[in-house]
mmCIF file as Biopython writes it, N, C-alpha, C and O atoms, coordinates in Angstrom:
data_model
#
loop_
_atom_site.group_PDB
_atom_site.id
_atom_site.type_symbol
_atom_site.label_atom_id
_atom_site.label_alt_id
_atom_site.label_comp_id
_atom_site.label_asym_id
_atom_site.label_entity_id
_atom_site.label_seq_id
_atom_site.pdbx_PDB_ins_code
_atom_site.Cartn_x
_atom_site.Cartn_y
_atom_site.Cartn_z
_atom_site.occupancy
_atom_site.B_iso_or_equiv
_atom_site.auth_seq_id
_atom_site.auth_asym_id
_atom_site.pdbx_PDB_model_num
ATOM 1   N N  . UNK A ? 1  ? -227.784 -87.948 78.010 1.0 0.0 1  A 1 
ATOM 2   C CA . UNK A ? 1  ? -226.928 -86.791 78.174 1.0 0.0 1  A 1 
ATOM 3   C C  . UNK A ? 1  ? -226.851 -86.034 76.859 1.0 0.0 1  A 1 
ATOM 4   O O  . UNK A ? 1  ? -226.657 -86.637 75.803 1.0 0.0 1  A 1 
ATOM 5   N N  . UNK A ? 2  ? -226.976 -84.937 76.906 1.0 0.0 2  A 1 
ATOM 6   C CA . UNK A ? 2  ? -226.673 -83.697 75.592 1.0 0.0 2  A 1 
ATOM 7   C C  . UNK A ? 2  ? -225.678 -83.202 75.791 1.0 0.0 2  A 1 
ATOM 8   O O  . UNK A ? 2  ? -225.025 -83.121 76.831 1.0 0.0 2  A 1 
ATOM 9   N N  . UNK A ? 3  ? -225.388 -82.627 74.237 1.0 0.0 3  A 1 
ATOM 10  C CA . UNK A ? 3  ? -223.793 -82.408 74.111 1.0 0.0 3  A 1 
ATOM 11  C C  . UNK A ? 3  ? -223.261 -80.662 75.114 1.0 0.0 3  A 1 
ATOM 12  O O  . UNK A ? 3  ? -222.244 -79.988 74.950 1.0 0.0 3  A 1 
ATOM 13  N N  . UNK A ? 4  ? -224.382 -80.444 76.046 1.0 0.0 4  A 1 
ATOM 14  C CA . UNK A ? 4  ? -224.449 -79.378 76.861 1.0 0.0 4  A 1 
ATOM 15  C C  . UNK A ? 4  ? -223.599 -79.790 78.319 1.0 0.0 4  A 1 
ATOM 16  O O  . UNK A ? 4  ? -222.705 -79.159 78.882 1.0 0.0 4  A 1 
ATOM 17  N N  . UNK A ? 5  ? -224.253 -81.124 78.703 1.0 0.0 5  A 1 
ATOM 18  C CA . UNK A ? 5  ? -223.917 -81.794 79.699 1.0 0.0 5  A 1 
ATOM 19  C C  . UNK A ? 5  ? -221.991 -82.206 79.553 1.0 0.0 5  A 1 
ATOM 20  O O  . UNK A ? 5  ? -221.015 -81.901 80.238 1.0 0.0 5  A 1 
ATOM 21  N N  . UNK A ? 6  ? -222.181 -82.996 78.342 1.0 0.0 6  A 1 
ATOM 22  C CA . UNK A ? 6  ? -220.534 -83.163 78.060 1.0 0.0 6  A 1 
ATOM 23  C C  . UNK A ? 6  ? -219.892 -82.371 77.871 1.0 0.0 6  A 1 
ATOM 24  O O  . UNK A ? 6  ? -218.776 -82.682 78.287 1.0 0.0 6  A 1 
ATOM 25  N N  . UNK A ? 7  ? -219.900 -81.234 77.369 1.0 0.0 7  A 1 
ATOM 26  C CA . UNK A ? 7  ? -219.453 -80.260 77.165 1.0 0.0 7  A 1 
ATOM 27  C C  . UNK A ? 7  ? -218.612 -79.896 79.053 1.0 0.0 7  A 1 
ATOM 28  O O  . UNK A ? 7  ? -217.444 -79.894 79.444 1.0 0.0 7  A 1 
ATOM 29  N N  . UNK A ? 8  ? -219.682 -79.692 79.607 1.0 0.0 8  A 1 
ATOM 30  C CA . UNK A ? 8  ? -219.581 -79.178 80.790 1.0 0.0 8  A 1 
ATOM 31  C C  . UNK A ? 8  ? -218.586 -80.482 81.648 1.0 0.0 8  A 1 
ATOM 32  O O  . UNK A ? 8  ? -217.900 -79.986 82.541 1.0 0.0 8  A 1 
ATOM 33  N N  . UNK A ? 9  ? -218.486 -81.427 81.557 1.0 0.0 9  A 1 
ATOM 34  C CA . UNK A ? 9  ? -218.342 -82.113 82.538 1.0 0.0 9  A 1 
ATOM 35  C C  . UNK A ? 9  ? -217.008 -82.639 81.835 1.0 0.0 9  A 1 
ATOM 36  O O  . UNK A ? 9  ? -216.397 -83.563 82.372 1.0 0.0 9  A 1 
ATOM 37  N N  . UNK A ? 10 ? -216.553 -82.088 80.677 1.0 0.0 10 A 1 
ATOM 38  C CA . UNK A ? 10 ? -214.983 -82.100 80.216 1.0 0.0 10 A 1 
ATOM 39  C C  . UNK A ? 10 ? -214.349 -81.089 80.746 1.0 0.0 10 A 1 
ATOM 40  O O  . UNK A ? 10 ? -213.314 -81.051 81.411 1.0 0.0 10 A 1 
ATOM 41  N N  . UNK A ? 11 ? -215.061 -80.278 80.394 1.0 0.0 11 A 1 
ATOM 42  C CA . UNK A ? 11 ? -214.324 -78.511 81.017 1.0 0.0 11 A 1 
ATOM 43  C C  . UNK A ? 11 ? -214.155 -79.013 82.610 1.0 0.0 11 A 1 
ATOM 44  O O  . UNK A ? 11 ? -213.216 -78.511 83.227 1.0 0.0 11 A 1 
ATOM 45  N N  . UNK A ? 12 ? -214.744 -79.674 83.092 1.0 0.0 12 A 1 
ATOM 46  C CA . UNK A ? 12 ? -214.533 -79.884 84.900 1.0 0.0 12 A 1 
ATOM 47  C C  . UNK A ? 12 ? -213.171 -80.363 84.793 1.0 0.0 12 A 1 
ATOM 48  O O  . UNK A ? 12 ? -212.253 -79.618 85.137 1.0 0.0 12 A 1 
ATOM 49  N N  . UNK A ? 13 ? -212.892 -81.787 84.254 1.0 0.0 13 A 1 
ATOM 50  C CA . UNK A ? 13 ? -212.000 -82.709 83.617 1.0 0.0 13 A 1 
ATOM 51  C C  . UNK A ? 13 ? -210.850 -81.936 83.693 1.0 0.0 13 A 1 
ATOM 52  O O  . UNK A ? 13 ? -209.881 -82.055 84.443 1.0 0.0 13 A 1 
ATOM 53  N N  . UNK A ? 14 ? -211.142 -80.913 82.586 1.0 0.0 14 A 1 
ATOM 54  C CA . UNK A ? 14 ? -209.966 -80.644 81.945 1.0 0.0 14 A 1 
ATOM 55  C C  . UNK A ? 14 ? -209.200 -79.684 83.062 1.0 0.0 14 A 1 
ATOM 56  O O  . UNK A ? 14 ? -208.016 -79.854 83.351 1.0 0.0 14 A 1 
ATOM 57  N N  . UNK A ? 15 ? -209.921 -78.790 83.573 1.0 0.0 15 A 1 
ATOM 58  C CA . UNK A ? 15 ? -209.812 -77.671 84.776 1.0 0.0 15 A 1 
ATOM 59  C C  . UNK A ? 15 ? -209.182 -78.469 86.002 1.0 0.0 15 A 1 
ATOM 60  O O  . UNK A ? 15 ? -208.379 -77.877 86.724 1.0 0.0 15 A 1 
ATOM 61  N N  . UNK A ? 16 ? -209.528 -79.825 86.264 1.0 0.0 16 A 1 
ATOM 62  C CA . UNK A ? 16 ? -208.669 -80.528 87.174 1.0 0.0 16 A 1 
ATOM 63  C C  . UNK A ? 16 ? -207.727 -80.897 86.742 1.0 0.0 16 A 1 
ATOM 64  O O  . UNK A ? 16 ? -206.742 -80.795 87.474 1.0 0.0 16 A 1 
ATOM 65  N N  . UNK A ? 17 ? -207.575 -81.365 85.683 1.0 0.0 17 A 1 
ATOM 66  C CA . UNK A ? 17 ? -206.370 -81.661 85.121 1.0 0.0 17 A 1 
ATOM 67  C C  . UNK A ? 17 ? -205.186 -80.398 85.234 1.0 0.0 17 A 1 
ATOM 68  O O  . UNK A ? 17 ? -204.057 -80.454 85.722 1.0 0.0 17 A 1 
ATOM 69  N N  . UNK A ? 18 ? -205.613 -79.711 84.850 1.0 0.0 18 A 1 
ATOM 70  C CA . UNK A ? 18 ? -204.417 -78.421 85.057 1.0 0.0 18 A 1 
ATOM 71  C C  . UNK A ? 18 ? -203.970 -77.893 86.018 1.0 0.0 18 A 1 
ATOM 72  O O  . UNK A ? 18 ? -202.798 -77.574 86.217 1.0 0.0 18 A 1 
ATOM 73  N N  . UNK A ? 19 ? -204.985 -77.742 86.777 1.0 0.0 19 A 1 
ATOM 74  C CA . UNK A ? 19 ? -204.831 -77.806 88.149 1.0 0.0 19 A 1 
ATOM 75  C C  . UNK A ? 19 ? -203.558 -78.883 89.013 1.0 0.0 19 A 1 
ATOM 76  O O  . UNK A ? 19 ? -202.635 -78.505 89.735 1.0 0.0 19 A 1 
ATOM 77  N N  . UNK A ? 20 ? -203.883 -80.095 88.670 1.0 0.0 20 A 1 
ATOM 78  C CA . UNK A ? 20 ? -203.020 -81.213 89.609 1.0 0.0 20 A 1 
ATOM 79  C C  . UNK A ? 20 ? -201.670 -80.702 88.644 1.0 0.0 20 A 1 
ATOM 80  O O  . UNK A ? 20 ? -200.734 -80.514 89.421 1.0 0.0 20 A 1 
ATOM 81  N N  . UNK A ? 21 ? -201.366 -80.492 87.602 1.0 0.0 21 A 1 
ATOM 82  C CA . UNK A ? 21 ? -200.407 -80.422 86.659 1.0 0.0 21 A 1 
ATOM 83  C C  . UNK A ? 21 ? -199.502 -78.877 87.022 1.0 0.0 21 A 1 
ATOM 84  O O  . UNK A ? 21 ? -198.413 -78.559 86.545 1.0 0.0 21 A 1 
ATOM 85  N N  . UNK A ? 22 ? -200.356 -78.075 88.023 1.0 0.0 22 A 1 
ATOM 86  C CA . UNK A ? 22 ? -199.886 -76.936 88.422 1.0 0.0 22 A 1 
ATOM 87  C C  . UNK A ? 22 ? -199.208 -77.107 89.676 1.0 0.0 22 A 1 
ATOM 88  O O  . UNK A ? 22 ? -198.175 -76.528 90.011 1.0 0.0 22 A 1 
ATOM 89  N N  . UNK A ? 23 ? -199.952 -78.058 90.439 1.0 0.0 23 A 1 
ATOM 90  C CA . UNK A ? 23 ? -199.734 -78.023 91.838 1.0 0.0 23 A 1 
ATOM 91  C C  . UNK A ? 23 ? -198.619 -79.089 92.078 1.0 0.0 23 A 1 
ATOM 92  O O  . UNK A ? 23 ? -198.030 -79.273 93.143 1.0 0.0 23 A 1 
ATOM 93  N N  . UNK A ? 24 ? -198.388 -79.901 90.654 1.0 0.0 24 A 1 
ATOM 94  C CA . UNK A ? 24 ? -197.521 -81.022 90.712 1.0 0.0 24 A 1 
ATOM 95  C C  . UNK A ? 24 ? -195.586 -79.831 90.483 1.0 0.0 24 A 1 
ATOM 96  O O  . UNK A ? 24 ? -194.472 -79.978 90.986 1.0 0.0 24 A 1 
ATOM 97  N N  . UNK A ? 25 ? -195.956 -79.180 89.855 1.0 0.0 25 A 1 
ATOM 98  C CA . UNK A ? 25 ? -194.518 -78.689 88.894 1.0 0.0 25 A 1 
ATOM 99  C C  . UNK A ? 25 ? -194.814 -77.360 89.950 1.0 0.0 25 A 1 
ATOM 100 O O  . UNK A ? 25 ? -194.292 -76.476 89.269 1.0 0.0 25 A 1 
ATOM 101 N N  . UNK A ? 26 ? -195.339 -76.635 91.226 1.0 0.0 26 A 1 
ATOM 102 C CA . UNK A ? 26 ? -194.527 -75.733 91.752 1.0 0.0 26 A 1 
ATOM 103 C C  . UNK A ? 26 ? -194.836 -76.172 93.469 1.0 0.0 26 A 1 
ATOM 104 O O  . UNK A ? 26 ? -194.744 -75.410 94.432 1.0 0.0 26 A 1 
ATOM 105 N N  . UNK A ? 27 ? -195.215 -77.612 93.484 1.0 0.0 27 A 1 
ATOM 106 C CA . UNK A ? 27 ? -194.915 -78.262 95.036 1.0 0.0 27 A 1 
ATOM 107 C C  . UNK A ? 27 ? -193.490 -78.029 95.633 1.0 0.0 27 A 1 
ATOM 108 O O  . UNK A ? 27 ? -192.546 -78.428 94.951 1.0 0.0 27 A 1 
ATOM 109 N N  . UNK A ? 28 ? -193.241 -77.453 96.780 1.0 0.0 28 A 1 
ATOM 110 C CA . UNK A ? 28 ? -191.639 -77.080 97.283 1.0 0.0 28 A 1 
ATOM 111 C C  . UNK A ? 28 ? -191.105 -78.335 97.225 1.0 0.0 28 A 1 
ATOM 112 O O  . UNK A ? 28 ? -189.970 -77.958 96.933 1.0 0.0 28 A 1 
ATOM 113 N N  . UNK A ? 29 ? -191.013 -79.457 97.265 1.0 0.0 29 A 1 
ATOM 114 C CA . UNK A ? 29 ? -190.690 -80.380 97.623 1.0 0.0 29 A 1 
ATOM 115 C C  . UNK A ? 29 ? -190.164 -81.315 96.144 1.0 0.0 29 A 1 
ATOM 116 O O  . UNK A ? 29 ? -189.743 -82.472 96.127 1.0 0.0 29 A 1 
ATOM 117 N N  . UNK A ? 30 ? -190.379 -80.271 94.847 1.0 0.0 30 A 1 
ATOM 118 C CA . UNK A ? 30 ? -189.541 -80.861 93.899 1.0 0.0 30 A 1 
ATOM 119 C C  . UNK A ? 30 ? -188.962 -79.931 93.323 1.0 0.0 30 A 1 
ATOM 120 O O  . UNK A ? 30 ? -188.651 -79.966 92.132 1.0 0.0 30 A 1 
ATOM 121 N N  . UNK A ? 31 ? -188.656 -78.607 94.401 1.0 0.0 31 A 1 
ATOM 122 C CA . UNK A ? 31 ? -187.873 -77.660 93.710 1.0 0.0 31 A 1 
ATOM 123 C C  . UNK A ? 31 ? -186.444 -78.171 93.463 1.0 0.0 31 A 1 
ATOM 124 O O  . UNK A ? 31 ? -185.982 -77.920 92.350 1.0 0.0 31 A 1 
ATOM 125 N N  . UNK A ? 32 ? -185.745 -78.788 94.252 1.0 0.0 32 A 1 
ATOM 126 C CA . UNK A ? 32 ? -184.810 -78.951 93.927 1.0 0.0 32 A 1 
ATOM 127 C C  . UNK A ? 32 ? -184.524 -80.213 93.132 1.0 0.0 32 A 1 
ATOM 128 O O  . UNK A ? 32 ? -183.317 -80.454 93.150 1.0 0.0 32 A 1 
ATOM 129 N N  . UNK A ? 33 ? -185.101 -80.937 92.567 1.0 0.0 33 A 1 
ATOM 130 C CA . UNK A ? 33 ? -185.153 -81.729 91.298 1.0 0.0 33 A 1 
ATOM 131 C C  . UNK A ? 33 ? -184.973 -81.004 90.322 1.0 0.0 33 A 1 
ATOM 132 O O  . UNK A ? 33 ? -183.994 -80.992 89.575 1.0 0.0 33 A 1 
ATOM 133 N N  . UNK A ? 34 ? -186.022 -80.289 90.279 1.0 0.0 34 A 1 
ATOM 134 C CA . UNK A ? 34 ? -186.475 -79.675 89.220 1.0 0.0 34 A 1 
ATOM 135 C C  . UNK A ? 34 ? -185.193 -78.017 88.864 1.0 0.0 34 A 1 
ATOM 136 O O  . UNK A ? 34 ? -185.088 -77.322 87.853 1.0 0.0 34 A 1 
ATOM 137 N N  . UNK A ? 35 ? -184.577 -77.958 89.987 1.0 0.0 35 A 1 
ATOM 138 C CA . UNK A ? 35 ? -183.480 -76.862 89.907 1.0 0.0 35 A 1 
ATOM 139 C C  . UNK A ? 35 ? -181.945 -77.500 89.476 1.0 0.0 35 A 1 
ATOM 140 O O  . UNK A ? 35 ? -180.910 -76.857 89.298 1.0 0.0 35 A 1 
ATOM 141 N N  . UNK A ? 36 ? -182.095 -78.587 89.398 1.0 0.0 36 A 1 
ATOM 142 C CA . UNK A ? 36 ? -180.838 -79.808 89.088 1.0 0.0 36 A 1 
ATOM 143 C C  . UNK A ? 36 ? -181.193 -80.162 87.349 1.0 0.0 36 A 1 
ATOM 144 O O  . UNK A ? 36 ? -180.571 -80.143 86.287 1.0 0.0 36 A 1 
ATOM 145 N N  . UNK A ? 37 ? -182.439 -80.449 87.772 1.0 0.0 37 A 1 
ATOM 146 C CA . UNK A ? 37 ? -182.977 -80.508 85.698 1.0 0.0 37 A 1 
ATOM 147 C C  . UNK A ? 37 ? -182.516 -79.858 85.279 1.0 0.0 37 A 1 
ATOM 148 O O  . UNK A ? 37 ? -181.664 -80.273 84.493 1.0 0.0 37 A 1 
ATOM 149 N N  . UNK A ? 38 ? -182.663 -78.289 85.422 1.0 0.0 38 A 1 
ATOM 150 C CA . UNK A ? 38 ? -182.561 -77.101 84.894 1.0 0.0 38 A 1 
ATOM 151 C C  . UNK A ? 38 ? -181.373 -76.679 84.334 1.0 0.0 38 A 1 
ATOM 152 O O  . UNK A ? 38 ? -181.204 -75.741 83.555 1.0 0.0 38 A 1 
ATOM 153 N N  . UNK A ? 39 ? -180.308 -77.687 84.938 1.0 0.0 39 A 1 
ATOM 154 C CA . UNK A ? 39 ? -178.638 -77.229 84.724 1.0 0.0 39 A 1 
ATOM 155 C C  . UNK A ? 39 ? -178.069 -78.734 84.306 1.0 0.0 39 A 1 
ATOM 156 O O  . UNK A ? 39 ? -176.923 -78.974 84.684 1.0 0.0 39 A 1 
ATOM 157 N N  . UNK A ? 40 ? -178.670 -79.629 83.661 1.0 0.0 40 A 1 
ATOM 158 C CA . UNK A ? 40 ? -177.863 -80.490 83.019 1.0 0.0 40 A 1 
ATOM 159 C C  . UNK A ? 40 ? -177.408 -80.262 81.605 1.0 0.0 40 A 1 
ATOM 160 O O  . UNK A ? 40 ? -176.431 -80.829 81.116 1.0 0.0 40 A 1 
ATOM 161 N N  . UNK A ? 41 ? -178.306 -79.245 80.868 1.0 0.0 41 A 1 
ATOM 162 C CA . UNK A ? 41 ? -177.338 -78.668 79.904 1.0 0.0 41 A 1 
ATOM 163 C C  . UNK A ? 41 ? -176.231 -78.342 79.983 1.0 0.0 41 A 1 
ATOM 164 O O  . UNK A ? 41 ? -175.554 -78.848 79.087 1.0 0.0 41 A 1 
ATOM 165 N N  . UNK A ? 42 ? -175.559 -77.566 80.806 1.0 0.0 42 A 1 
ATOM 166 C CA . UNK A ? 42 ? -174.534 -76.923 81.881 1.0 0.0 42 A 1 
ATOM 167 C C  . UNK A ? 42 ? -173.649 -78.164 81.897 1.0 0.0 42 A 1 
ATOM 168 O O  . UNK A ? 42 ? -172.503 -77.982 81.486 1.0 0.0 42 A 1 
ATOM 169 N N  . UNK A ? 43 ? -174.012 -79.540 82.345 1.0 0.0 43 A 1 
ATOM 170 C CA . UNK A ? 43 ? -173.351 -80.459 83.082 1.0 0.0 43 A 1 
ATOM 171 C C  . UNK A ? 43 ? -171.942 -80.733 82.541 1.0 0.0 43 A 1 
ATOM 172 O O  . UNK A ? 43 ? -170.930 -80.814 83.237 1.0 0.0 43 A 1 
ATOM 173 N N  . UNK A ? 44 ? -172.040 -80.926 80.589 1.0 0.0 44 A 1 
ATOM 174 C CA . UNK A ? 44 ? -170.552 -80.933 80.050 1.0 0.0 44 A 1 
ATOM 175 C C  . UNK A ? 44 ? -169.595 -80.239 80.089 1.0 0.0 44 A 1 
ATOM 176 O O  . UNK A ? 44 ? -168.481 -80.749 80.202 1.0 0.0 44 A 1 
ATOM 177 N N  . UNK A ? 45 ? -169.792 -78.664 79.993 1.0 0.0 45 A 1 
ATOM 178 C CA . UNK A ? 45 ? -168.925 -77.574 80.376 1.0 0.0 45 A 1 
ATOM 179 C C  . UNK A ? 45 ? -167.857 -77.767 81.575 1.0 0.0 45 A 1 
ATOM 180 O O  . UNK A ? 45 ? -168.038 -78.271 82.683 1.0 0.0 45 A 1 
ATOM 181 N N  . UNK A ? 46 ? -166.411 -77.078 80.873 1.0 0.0 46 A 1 
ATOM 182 C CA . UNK A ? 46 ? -165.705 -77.370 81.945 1.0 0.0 46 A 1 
ATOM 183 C C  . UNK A ? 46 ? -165.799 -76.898 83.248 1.0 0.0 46 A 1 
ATOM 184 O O  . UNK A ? 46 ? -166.624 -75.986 83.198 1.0 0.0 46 A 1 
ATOM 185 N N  . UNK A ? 47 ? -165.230 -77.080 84.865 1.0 0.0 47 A 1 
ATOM 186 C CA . UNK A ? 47 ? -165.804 -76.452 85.477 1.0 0.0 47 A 1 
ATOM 187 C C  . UNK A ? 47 ? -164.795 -74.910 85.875 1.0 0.0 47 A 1 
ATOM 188 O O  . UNK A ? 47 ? -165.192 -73.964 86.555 1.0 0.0 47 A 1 
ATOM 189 N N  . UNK A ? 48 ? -163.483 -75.049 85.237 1.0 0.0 48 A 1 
ATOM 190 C CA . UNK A ? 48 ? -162.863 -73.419 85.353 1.0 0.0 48 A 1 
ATOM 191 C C  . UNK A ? 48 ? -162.341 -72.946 83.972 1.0 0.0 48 A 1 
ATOM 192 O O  . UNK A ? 48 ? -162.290 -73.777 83.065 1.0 0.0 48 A 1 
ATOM 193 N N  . UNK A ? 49 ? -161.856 -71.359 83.694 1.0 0.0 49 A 1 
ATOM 194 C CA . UNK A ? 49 ? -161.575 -70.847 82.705 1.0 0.0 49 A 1 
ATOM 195 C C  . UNK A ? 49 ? -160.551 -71.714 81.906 1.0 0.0 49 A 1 
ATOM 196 O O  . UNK A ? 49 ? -160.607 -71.580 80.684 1.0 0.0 49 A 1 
ATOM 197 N N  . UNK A ? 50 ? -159.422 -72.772 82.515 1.0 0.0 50 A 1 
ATOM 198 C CA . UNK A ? 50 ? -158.017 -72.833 82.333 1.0 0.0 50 A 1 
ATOM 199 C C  . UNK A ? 50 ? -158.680 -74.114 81.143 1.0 0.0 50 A 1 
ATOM 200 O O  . UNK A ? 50 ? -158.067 -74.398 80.114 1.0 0.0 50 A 1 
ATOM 201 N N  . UNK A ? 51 ? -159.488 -74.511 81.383 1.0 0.0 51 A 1 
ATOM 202 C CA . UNK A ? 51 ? -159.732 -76.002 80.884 1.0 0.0 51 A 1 
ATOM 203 C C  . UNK A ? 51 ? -160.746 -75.452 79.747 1.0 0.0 51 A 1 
ATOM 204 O O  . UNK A ? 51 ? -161.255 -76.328 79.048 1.0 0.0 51 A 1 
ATOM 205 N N  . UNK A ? 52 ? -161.070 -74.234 79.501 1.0 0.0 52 A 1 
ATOM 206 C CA . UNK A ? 52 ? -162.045 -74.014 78.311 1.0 0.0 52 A 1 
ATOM 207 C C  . UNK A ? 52 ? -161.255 -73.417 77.884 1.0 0.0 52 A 1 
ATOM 208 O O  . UNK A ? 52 ? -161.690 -73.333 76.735 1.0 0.0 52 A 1 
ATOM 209 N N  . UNK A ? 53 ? -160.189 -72.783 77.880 1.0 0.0 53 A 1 
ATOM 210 C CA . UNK A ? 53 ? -159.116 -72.082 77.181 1.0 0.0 53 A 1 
ATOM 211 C C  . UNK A ? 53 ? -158.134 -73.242 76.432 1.0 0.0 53 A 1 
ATOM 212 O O  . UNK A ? 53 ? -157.893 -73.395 75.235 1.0 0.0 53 A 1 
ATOM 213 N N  . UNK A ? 54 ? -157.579 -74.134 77.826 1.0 0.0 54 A 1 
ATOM 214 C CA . UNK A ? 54 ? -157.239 -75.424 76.565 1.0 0.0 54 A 1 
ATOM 215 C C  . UNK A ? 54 ? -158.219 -75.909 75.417 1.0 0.0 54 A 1 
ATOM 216 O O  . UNK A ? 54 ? -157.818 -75.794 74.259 1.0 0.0 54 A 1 
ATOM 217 N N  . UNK A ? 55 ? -159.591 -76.492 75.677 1.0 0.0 55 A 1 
ATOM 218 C CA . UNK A ? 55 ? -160.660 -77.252 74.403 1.0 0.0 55 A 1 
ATOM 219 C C  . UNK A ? 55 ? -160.387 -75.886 74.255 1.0 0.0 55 A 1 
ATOM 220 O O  . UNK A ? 55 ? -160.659 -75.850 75.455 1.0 0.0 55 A 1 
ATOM 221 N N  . UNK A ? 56 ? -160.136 -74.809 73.987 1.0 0.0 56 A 1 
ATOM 222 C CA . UNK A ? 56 ? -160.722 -73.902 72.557 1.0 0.0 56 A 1 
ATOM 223 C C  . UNK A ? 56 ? -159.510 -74.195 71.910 1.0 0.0 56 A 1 
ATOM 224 O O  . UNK A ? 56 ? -159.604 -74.758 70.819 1.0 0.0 56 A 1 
ATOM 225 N N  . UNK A ? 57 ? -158.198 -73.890 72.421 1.0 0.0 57 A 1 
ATOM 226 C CA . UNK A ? 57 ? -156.712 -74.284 71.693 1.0 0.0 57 A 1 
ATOM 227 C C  . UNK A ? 57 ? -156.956 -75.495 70.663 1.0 0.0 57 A 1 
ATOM 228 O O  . UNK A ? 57 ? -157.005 -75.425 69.435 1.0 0.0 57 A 1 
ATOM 229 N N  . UNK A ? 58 ? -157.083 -76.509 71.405 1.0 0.0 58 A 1 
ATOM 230 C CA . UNK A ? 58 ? -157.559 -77.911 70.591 1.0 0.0 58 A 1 
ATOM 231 C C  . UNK A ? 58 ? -158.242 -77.768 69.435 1.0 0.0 58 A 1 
ATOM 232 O O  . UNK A ? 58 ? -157.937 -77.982 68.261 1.0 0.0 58 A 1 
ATOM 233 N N  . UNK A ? 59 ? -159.474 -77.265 70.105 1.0 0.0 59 A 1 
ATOM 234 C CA . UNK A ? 59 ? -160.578 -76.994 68.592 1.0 0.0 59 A 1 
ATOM 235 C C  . UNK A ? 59 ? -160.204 -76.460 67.610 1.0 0.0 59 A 1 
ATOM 236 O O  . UNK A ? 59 ? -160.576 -76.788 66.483 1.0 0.0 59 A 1 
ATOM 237 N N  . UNK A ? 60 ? -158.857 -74.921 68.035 1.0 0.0 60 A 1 
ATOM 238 C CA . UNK A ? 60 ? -158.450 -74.296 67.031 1.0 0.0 60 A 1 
ATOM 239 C C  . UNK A ? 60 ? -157.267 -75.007 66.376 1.0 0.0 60 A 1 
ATOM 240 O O  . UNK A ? 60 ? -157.075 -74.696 65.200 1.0 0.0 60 A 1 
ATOM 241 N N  . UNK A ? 61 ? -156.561 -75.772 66.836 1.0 0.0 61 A 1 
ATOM 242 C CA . UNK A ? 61 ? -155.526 -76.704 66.191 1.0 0.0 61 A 1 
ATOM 243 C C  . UNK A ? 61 ? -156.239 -77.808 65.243 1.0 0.0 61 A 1 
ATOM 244 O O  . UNK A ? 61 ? -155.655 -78.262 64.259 1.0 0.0 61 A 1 
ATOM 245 N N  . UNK A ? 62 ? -157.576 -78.214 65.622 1.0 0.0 62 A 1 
ATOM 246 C CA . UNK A ? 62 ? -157.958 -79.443 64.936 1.0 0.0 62 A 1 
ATOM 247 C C  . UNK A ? 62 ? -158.523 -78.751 63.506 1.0 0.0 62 A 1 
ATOM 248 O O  . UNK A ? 62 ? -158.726 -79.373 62.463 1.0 0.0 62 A 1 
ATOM 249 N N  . UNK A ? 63 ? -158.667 -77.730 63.657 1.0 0.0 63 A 1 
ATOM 250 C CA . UNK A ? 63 ? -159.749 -76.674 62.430 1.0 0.0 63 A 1 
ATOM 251 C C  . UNK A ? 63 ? -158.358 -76.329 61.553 1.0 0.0 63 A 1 
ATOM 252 O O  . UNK A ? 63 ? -158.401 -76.603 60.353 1.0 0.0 63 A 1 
ATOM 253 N N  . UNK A ? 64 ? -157.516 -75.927 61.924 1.0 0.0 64 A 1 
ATOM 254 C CA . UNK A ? 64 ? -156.357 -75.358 61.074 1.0 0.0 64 A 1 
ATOM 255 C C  . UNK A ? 64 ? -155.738 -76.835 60.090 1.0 0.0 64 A 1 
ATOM 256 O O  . UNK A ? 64 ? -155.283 -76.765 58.949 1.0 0.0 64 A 1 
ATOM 257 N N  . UNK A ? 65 ? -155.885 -78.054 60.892 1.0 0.0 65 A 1 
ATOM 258 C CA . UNK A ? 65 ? -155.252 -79.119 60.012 1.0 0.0 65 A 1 
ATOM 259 C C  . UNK A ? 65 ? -156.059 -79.300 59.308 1.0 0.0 65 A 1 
ATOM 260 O O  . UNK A ? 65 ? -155.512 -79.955 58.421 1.0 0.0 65 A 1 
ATOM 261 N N  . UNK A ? 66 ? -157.566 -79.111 58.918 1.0 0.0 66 A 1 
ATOM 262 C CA . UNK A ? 66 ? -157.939 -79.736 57.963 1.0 0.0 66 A 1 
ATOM 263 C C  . UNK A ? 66 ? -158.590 -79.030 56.845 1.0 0.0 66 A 1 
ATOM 264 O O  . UNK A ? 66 ? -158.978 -79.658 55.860 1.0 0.0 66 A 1 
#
């Protein structure tokens, strides 16, 4: 084999590879995994205004004592 042949028969490789890696991350069937991933940053946040208005009070009381 010459480095013409390998050449070629990585590029196949590699072209499938991206491929399964495409068809893996927009299959319907892990949208909603993948739409749940998306918002675990999100997950600590409180979930209404009243309770991020208290932690900011807090934060601002704990900053003033020290």
């Amino acid at each position: 084999m010459d480095a013409g042949t390998l050449g070629a028969i990585s590029t196949v490789l590699v072209m499938l590879a991206f491929l399964g890696v495409c068809w893996w991350a927009f299959s319907p069937k892990r949208k909603k995994r993948f739409e749940e991933d998306a918002n675990l940053p999100f997950a600590d946040e409180p979930k209404n205004t009243e309770n991020a208005q208290q932690a900011q009070r807090a934060d601002e009381e704990s900053d003033g004592r020290n």
